[in-house]
C-alpha positions as CSV (number, residue, x, y, z in Angstrom):
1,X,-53.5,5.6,-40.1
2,X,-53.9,8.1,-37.1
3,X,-50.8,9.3,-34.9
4,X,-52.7,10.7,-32.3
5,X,-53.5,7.5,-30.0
6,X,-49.5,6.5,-30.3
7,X,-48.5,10.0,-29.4
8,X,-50.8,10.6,-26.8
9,X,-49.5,7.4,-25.4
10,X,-46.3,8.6,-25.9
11,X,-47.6,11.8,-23.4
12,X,-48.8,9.7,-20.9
13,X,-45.3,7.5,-20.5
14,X,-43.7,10.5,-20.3
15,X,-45.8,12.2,-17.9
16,X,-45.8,9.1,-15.6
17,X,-41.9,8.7,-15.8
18,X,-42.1,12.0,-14.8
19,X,-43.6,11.1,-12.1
20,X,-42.1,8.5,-10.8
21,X,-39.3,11.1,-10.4
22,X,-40.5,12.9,-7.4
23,X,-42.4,10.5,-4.8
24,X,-45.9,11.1,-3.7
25,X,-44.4,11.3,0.0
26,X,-47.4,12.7,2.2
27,X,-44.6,12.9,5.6
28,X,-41.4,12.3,6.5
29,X,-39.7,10.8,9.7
30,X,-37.3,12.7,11.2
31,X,-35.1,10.8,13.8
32,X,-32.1,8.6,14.5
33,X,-32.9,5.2,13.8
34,X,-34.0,5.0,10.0
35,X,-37.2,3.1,10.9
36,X,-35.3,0.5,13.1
37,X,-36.2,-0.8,16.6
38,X,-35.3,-3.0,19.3
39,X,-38.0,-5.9,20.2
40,X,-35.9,-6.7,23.5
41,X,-35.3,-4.3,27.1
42,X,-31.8,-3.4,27.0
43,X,-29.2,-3.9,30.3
44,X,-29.4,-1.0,32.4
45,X,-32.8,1.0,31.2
46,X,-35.2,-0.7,33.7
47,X,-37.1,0.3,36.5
48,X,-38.4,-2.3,39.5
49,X,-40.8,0.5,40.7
50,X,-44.8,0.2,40.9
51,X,-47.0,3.0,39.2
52,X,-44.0,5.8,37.9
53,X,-43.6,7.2,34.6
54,X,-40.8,6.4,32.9
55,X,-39.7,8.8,29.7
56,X,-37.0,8.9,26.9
57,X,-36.5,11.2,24.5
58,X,-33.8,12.5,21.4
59,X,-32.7,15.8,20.4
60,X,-33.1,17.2,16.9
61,X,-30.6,20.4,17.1
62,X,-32.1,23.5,13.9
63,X,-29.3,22.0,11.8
64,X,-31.4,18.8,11.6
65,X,-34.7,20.3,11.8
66,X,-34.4,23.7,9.9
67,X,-35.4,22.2,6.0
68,X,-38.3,21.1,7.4
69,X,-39.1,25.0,8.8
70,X,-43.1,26.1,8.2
71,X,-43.8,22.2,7.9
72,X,-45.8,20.4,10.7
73,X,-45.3,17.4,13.1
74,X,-48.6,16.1,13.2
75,X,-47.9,12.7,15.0
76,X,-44.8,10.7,16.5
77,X,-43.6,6.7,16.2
78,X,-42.9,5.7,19.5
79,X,-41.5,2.1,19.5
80,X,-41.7,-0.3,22.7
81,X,-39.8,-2.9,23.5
82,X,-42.2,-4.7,25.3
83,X,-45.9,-3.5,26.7
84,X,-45.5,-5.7,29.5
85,X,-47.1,-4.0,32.8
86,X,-47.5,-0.7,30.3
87,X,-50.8,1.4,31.8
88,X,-50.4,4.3,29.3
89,X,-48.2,5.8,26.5
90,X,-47.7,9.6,25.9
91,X,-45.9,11.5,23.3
92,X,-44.8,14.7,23.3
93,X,-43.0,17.8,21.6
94,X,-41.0,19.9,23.8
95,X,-37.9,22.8,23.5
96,X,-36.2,21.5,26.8
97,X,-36.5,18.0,28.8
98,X,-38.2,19.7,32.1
99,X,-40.0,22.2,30.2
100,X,-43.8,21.9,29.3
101,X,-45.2,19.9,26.1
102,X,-45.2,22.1,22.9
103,X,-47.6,19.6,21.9
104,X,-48.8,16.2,23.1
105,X,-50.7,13.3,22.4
106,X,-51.6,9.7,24.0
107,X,-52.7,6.0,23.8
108,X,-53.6,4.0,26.7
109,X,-52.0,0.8,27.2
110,X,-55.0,-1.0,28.8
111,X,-56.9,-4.4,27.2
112,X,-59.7,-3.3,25.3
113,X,-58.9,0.1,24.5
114,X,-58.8,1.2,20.7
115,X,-56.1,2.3,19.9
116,X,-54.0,0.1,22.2
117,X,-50.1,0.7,22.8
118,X,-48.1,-2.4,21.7
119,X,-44.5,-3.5,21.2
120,X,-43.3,-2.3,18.1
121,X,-44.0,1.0,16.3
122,X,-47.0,3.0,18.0
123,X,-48.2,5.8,15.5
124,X,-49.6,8.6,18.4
125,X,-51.1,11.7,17.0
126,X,-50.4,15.1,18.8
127,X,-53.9,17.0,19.6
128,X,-52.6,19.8,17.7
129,X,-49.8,19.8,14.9
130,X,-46.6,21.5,15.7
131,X,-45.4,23.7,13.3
132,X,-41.3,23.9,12.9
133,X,-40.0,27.2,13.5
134,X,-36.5,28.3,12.0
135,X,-33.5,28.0,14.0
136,X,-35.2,26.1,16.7
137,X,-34.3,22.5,18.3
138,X,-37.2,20.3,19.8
139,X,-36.6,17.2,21.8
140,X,-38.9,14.2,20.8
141,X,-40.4,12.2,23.0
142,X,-42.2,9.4,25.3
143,X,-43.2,8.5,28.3
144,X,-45.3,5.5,29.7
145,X,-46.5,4.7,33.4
146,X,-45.7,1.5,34.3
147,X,-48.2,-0.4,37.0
148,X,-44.6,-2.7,37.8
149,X,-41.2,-3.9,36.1
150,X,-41.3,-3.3,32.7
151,X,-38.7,-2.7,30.0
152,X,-40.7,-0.8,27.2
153,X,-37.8,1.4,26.2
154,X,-36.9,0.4,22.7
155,X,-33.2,1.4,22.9
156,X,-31.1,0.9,18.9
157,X,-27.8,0.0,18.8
158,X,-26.6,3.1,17.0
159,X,-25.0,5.5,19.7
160,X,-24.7,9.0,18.5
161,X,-24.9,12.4,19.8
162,X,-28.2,14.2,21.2
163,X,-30.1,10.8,20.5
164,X,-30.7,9.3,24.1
165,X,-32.1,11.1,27.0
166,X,-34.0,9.3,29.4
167,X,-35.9,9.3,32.7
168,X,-36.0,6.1,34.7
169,X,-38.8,7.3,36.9
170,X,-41.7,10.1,37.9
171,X,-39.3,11.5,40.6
172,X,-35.9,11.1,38.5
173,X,-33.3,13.1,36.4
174,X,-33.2,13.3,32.8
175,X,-29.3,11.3,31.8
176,X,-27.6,11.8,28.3
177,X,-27.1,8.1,27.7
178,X,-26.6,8.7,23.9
179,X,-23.5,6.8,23.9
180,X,-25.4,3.2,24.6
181,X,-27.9,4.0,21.5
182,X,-30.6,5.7,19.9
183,X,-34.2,5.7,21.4
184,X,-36.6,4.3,18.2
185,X,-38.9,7.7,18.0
186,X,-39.5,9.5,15.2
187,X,-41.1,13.3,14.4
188,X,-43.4,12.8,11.1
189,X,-43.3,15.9,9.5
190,X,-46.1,17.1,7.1
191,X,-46.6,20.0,5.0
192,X,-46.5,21.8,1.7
193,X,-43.0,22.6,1.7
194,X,-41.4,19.1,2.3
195,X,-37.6,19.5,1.0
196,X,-37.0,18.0,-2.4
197,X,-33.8,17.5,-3.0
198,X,-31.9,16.4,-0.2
199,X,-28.5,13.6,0.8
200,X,-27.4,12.2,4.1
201,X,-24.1,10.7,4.5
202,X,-25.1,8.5,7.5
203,X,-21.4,7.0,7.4
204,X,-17.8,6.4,6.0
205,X,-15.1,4.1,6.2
206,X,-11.8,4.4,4.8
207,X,-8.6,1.8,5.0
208,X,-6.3,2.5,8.0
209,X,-3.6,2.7,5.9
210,X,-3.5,4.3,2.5
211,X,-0.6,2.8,0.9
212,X,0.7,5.7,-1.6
213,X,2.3,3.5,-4.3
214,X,-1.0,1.4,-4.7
215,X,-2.6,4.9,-6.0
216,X,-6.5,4.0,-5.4
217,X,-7.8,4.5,-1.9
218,X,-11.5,2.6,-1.8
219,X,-14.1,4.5,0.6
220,X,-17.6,2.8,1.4
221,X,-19.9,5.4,1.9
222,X,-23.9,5.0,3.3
223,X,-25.6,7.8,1.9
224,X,-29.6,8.1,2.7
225,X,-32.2,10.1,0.6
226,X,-34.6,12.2,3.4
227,X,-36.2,14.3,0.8
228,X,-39.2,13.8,-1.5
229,X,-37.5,13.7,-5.2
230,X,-35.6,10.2,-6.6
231,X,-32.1,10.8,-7.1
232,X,-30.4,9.2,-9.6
233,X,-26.9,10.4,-9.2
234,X,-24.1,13.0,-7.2
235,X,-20.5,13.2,-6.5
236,X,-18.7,11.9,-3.4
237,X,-15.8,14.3,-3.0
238,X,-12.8,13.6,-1.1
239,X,-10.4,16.7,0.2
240,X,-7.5,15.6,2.4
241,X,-5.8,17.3,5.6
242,X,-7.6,20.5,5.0
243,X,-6.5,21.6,2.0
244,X,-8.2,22.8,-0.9
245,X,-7.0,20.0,-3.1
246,X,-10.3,17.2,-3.8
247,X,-10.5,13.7,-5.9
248,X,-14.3,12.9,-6.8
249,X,-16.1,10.1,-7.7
250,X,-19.5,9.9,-9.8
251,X,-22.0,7.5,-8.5
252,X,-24.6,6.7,-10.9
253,X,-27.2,5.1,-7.8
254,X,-30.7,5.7,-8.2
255,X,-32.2,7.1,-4.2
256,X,-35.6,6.9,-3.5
257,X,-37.0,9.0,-0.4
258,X,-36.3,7.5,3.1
259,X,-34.0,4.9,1.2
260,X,-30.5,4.2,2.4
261,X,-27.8,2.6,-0.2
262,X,-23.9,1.6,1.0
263,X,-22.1,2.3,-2.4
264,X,-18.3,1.7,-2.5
265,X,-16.0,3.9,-4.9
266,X,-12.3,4.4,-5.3
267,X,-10.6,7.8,-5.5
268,X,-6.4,8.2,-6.3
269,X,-5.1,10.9,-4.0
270,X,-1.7,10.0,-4.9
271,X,-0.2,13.4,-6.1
272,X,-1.6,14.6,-3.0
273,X,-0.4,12.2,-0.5
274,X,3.5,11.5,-1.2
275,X,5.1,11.3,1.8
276,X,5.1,8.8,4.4
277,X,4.1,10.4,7.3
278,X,3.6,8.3,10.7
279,X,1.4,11.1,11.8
280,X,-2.4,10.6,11.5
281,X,-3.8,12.2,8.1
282,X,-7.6,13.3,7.2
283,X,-10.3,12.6,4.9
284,X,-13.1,14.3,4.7
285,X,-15.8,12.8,2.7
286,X,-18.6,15.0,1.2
287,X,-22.0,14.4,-0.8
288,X,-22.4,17.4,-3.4
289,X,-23.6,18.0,-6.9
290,X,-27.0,15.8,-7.2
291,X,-28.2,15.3,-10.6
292,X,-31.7,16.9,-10.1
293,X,-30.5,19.8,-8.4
294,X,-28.6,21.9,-5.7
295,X,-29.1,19.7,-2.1
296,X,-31.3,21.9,0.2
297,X,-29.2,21.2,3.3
298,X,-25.9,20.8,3.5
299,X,-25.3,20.3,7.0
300,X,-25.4,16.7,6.5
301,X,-23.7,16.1,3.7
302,X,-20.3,15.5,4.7
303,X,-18.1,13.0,7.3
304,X,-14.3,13.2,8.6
305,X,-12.3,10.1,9.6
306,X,-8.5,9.8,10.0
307,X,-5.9,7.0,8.1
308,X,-2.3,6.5,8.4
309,X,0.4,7.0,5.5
310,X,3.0,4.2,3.8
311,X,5.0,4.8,0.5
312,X,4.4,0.9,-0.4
313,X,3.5,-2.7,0.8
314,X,4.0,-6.3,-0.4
315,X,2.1,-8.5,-2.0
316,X,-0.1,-10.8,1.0
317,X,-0.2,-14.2,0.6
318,X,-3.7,-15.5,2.7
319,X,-3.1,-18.5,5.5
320,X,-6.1,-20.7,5.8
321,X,-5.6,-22.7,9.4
322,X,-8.4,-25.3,9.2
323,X,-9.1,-27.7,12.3
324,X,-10.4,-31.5,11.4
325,X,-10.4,-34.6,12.8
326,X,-10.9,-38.4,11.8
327,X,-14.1,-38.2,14.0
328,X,-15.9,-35.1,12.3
329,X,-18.4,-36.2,9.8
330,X,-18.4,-32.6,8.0
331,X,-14.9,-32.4,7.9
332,X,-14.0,-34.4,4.4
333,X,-16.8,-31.4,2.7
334,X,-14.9,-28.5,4.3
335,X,-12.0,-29.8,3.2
336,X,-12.9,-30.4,-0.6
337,X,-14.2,-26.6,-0.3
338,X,-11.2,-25.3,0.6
339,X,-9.1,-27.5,-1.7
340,X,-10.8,-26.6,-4.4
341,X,-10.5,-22.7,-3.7
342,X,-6.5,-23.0,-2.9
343,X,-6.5,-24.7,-6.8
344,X,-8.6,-21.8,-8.3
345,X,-6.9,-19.3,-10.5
346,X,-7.9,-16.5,-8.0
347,X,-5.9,-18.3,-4.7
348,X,-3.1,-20.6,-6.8
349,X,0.2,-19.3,-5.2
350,X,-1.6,-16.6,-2.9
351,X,-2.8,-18.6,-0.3
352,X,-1.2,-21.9,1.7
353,X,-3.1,-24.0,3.8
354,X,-2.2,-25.3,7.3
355,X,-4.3,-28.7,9.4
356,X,-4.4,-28.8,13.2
357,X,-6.2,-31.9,13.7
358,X,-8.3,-30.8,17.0
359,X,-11.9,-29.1,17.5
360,X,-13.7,-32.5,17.5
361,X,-11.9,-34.9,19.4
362,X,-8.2,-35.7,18.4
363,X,-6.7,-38.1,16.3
364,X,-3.1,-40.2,15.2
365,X,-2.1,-37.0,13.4
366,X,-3.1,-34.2,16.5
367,X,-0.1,-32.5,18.2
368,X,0.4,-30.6,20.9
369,X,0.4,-26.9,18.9
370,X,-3.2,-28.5,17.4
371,X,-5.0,-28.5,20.7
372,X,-3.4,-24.9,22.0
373,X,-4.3,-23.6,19.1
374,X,-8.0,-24.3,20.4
375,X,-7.2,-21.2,22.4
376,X,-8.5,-19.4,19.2
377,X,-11.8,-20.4,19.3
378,X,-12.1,-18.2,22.3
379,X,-16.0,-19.2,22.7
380,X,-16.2,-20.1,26.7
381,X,-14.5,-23.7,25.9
382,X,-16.6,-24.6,23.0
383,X,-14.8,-26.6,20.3
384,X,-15.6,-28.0,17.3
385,X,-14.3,-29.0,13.7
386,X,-14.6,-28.4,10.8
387,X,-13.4,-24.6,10.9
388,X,-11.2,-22.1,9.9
389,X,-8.9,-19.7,10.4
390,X,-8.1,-16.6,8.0
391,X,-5.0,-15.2,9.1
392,X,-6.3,-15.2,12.5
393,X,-8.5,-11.9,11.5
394,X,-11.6,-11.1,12.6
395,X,-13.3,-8.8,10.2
396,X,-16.9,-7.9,8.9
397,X,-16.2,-9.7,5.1
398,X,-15.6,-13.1,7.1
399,X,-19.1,-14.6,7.6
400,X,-20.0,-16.2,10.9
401,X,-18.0,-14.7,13.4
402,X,-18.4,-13.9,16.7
403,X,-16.8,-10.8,17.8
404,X,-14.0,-12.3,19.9
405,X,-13.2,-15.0,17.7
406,X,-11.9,-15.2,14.0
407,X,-13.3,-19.2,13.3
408,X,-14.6,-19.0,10.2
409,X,-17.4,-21.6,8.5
410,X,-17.6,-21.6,4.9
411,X,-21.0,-21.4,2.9
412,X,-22.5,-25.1,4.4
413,X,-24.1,-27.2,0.7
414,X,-21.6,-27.9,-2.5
415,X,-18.1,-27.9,-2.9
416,X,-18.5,-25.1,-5.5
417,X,-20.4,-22.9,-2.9
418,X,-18.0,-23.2,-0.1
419,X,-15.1,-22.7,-2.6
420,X,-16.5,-19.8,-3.2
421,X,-17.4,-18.4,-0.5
422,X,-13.6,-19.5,0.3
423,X,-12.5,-17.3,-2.4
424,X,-14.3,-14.3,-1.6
425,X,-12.7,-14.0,1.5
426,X,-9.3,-14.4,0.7
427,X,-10.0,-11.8,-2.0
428,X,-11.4,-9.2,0.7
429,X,-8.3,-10.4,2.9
430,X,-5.7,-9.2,-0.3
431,X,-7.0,-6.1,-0.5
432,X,-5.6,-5.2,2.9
433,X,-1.8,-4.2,3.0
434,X,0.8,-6.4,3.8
435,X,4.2,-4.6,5.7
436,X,6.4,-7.7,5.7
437,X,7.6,-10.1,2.6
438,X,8.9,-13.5,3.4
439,X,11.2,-15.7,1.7
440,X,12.1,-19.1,2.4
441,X,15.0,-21.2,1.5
442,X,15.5,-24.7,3.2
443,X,18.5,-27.3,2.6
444,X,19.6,-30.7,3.1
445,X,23.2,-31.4,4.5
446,X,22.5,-35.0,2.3
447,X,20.0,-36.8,1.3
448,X,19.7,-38.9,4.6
449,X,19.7,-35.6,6.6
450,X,17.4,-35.8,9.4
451,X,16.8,-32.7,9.7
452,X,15.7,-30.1,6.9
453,X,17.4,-26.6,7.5
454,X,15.3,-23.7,6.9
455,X,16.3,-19.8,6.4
456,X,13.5,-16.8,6.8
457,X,14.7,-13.9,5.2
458,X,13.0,-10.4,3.8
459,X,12.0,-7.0,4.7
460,X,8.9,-4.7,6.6
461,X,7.9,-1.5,4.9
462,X,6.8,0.2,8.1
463,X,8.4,0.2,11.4
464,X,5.0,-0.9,13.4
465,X,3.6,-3.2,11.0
466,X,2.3,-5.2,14.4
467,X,0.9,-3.7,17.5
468,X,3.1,-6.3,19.8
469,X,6.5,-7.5,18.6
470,X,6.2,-9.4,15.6
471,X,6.8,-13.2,15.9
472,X,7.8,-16.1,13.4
473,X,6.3,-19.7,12.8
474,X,7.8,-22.1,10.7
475,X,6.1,-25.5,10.1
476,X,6.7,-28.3,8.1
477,X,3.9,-30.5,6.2
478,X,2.6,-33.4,4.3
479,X,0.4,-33.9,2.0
480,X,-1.4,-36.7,0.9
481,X,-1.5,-38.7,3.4
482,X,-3.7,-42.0,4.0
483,X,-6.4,-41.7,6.4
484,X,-7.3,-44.2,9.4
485,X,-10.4,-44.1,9.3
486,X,-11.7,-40.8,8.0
487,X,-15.2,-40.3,9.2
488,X,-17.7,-40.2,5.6
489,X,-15.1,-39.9,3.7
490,X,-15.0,-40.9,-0.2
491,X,-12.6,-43.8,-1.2
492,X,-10.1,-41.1,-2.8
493,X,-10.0,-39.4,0.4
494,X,-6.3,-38.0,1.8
495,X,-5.4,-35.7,4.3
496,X,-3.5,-32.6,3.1
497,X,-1.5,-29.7,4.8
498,X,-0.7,-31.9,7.9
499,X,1.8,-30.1,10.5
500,X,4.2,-32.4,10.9
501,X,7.2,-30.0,12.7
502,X,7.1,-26.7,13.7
503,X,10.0,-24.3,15.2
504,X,7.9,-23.0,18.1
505,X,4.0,-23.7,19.4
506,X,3.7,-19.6,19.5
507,X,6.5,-18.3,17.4
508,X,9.9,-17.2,18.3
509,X,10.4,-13.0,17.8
510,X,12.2,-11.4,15.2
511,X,15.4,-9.8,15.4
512,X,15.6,-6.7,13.0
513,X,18.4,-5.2,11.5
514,X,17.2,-1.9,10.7
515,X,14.4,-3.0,8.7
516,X,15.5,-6.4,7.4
517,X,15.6,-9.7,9.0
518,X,16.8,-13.1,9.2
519,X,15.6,-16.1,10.8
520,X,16.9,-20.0,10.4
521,X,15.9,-23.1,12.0
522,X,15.6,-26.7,11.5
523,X,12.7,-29.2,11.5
524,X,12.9,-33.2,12.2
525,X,12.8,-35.5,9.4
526,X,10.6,-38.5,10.6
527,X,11.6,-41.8,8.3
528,X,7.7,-41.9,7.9
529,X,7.4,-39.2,6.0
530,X,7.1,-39.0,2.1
531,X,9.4,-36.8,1.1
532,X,7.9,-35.7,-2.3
533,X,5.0,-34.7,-0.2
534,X,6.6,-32.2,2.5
535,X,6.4,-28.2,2.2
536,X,8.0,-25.5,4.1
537,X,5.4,-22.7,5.6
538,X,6.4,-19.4,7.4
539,X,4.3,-16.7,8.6
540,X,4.3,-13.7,10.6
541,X,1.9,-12.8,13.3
542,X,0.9,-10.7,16.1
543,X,1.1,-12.7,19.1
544,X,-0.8,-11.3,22.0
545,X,-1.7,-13.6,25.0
546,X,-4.2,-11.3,26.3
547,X,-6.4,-10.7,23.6
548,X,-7.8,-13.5,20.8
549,X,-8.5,-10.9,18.0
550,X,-5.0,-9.0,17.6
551,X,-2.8,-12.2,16.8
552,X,-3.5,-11.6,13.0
553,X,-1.1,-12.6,10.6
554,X,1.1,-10.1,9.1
555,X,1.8,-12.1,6.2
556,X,3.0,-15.5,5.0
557,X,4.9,-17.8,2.4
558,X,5.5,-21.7,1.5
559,X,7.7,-23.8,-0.7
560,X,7.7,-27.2,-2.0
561,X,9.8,-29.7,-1.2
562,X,11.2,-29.7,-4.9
563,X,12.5,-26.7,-3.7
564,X,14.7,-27.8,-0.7
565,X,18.2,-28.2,-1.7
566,X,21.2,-30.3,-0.7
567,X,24.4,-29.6,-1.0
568,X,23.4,-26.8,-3.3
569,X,21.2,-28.8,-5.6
570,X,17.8,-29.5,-5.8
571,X,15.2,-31.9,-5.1
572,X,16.6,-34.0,-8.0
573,X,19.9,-34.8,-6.5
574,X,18.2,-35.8,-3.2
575,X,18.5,-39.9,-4.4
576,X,21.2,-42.1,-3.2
577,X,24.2,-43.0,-5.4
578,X,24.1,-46.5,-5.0
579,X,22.6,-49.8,-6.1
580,X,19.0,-49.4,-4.1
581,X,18.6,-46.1,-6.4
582,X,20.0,-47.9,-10.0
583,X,16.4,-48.2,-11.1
584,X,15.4,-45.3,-13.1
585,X,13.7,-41.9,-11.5
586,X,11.7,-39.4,-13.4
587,X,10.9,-36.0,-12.7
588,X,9.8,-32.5,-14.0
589,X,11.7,-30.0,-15.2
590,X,11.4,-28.1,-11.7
591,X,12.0,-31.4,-9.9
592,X,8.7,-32.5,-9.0
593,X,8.9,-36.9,-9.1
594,X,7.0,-38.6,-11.3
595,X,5.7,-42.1,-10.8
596,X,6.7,-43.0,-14.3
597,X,8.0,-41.5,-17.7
598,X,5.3,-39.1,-19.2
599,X,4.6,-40.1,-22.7
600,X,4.7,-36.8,-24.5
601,X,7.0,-33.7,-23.4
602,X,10.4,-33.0,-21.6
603,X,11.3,-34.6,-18.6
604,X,14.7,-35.3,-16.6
605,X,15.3,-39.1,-15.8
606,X,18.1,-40.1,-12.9
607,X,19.8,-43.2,-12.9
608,X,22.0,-43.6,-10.3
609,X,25.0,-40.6,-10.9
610,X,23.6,-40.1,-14.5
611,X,21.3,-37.8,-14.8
612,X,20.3,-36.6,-18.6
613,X,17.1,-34.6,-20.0
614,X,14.9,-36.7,-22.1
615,X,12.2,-35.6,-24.8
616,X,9.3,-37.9,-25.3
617,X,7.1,-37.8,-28.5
């Protein structure tokens, strides 16, 4: 048998993985919008006059430009927003705004003509190529007479330095508007000398607060690849405050050219961080050490942003405020969703759930905190139900928000989607540092109290934890409770987490004692309410009247009515001594009452004063 077929195949593979390594890239766009453009006029970039030339342009300083030096610009992309009233489009290559064209080319705008300008990208070759010259900046640009109002500038929402200039008319001023956007135009650089190996960290974003007894810090990073040779891996190295001292991370994420990849890592800059400064500290975030070789220009390679310090936090328990009524059809789903997350093993004990019964209508159950809590919504007056709350945050990870409002919808479909989607937000929510612990403790003075007696105590790790002064809620609910007439609901269908009482419709503030507190009140016991059904919520918030999106919650707790006390006891001694109570009770070993006696395992039975532990086999 002959082994030269299998090894020249062999070759081949290897030659074409080869390859595949380096990209058969014939240019390269050089710009400030990574391909992106705006379909629509933007506020504030439009002219009303009749036959003048209106221009825009960005500015690519040599520290951008100089690893493309002895290379070519050959052409620009010049996106439009609209070609609406657009008689011609020109493009151009110039070392100062006023100064004369290093090299230009053009497109007319007019029906029939080939090419024609149109929205979108416009690919305009220059008459003659421009070749880059070392240590030299060029601005980029385009210009287009308009016959009347038009609004062909095709302005990006990604402000920055050096990439908006523009000039709203023949007879005007160039402006630096660079910090309304980035005007979608693009160099395309050609040549023999394209770089090869070359990393753009486009962004960074590191927690506020690096909490020094949680060790990890996590950093999400958007690094691009603007050179012509896949990279399949490099470093993200992390040096704090100036000093010489650096965690690094190793990411293993294959780049292709012009492609842009948000990778998260987690460095642990604890032995370098240890003290609790209130003073803002640095990071400063670089790309280095590519796989395939040294990076070719490191002027772009590495990002600064600051963070606060705190020696430790506590652990944050999530608060899901969900508005439904008896009217809203898609209220009973939402509520199965979020049910079923609050009973996962991810959420059991680190979440608690609160019902205003408003958004859609009202109902037997609204009261008055449920329709000013409306205020939240924040949307011009619109209401509407089913919807969230997640600690009152507004934050990227929480999915359909606007960005004055924290509603939140769950994934629309199955109870198993929207439970996890559920989830996954109260898992992004954990990850964020709570300042404040809560504990509750709430008593009976007897069993017929009226009124239960609740006591908020705990601690705050940091002095500020809230921007305003922190306030307190307390609220007492029910669970399971009947419906009147629950719009599509199943036959099994209850409502849970139903405010019943509350201390105070916006919260009461918290008196400190250096950095401990205490806070008691007490809540009205309605004779309608099952007992065995109550619970005890507190949380802490930033309350500001002015402003929707800062009243986030600091943190929160709950408790069980098992849990209540009177006289000292627990939820087991809360039945009458007396004839009405000689029939036999059954209950848990933590108190929780059971409607009869289980048939296997220990269980505590009451019978009027006698109380004993029993063992069924």
């Amino acid at each position: 048998m002959k082994k030269e077929p299998i090894i020249l195949s062999l070759l081949l593979m290897l030659l074409l993985h080869c390859a595949a390594a380096t990209a058969q890239v014939a240019g390269m766009n050089v710009g400030y919008v990574d391909g992106m453009f705006k379909g629509t006029g933007t506020a504030g970039f439009t002219s009303t006059a009749k036959n003048t030339w209106i221009s825009g342009a960005v500015y690519l300083p040599p520290s951008k430009l100089n690893v493309y030096a002895g290379n070519h610009i050959d052409s620009i992309n010049a996106a439009l927003a609209s070609r609406l009233n657009i008689d011609s489009l020109r493009v151009w290559v110039r070392t100062s705004l006023d100064g004369g064209d290093l090299a230009a080319g053009a497109i007319s705008g007019k029906a029939g003509s080939t090419p024609r300008a149109k929205k979108g990208w416009n690919r305009v070759g220059l008459a003659t190529p421009y070749t880059i010259q070392h240590d030299q900046g060029l601005y980029i640009g385009y210009s287009f007479l308009q016959k009347s109002t038009s609004v062909g500038l095709s302005i990006v929402d990604l402000p920055q330095p050096n990439a908006l200039f523009v000039k709203m008319g023949t007879d005007s001023a160039w402006t630096d508007r660079s910090d309304k956007g980035a005007l979608a135009v693009e160099a395309l650089v050609y040549g023999e000398n394209l770089p090869k190996y070359n990393l753009e960290l486009q962004s960074i974003s590191v927690p506020a607060i690096y909490v020094v007894d949680r060790g990890e810090m996590e950093i999400t990073a958007q690094v691009k690849n603007i050179a012509t040779a896949t990279i399949t891996g490099y470093d993200m190295q992390c040096a704090f405050d100036g000093t010489d001292k650096t965690v690094t991370a190793h990411i293993s994420e294959p780049l292709a050219y012009n492609e842009s990849k948000q990778v998260t890592f987690t460095v642990s800059p604890k032995d370098i961080i240890t003290t609790d400064d209130p003073q803002c500290r640095q990071i400063t975030v670089k790309v280095c050490n590519l796989t395939e070789g040294a990076d070719e220009d490191m002027n772009d390679n590495a990002l600064t942003d600051s963070f606060t310090v705190a020696l430790h936090d506590y652990d944050r328990h999530v608060l899901f405020e969900e508005f439904t009524t008896e009217q809203c059809p898609n209220c009973p789903r939402v509520a199965k969703q979020l049910a079923k997350a609050l009973e996962s093993s991810q959420l059991r004990g680190k979440a608690h759930a609160l019902c205003h019964h408003s958004g859609y209508y009202t109902d037997w159950l609204t009261q008055q905190a449920d329709n000013d809590y409306l205020w939240f919504f924040n949307m011009g007056g619109q209401t509407f139900a089913p919807a969230l709350l997640v600690d009152r945050a507004t934050r990227d990870y929480i999915s359909n928000q606007s960005p004055t409002s924290p509603i939140f919808m769950p994934a629309a479909g199955s109870t198993e989607a929207g439970a996890a989607d559920i989830i996954n937000v109260a898992e992004q929510r954990m990850k964020e540092p709570a300042f404040v612990y809560l504990n509750i403790e709430a008593h009976l003075d007897s069993a017929n109290d009226n009124f239960v007696h609740v006591r908020v105590s705990g601690e705050r790790a940091r002095e500020n934890f809230t921007v305003n002064p922190a306030r307190i809620n307390v609220f007492l609910y029910e669970d399971s409770i009947d419906d009147h007439g629950q719009a599509s609901a199943d036959a099994d269908f209850v409502h849970m987490h139903v405010e019943r009482a509350y201390n105070s419709v916006w919260g009461e503030p918290i008196e400190w004692n250096g950095n401990s507190y205490e806070y008691a009140c007490k809540l009205p016991l309605r004779a309608d309410y099952v007992r065995r059904h109550l619970g005890i919520l507190a949380f802490i918030w930033d309350y500001d009247e002015t402003s929707v999106p800062n009243c986030e919650v600091a943190n929160s707790n709950a408790i069980s009515w098992d849990e209540v006390k009177v006289n000292g006891t627990d939820g087991i001694a809360q039945l009458h001594d007396d004839a009405a109570t000689a029939k036999p009770q059954y209950f848990t070993l933590s108190g929780i009452r059971l409607q009869e006696a289980p048939a296997t395992g220990v269980y505590i039975m009451k019978q009027g004063s006698r109380t004993i532990k029993c063992m069924a086999k």
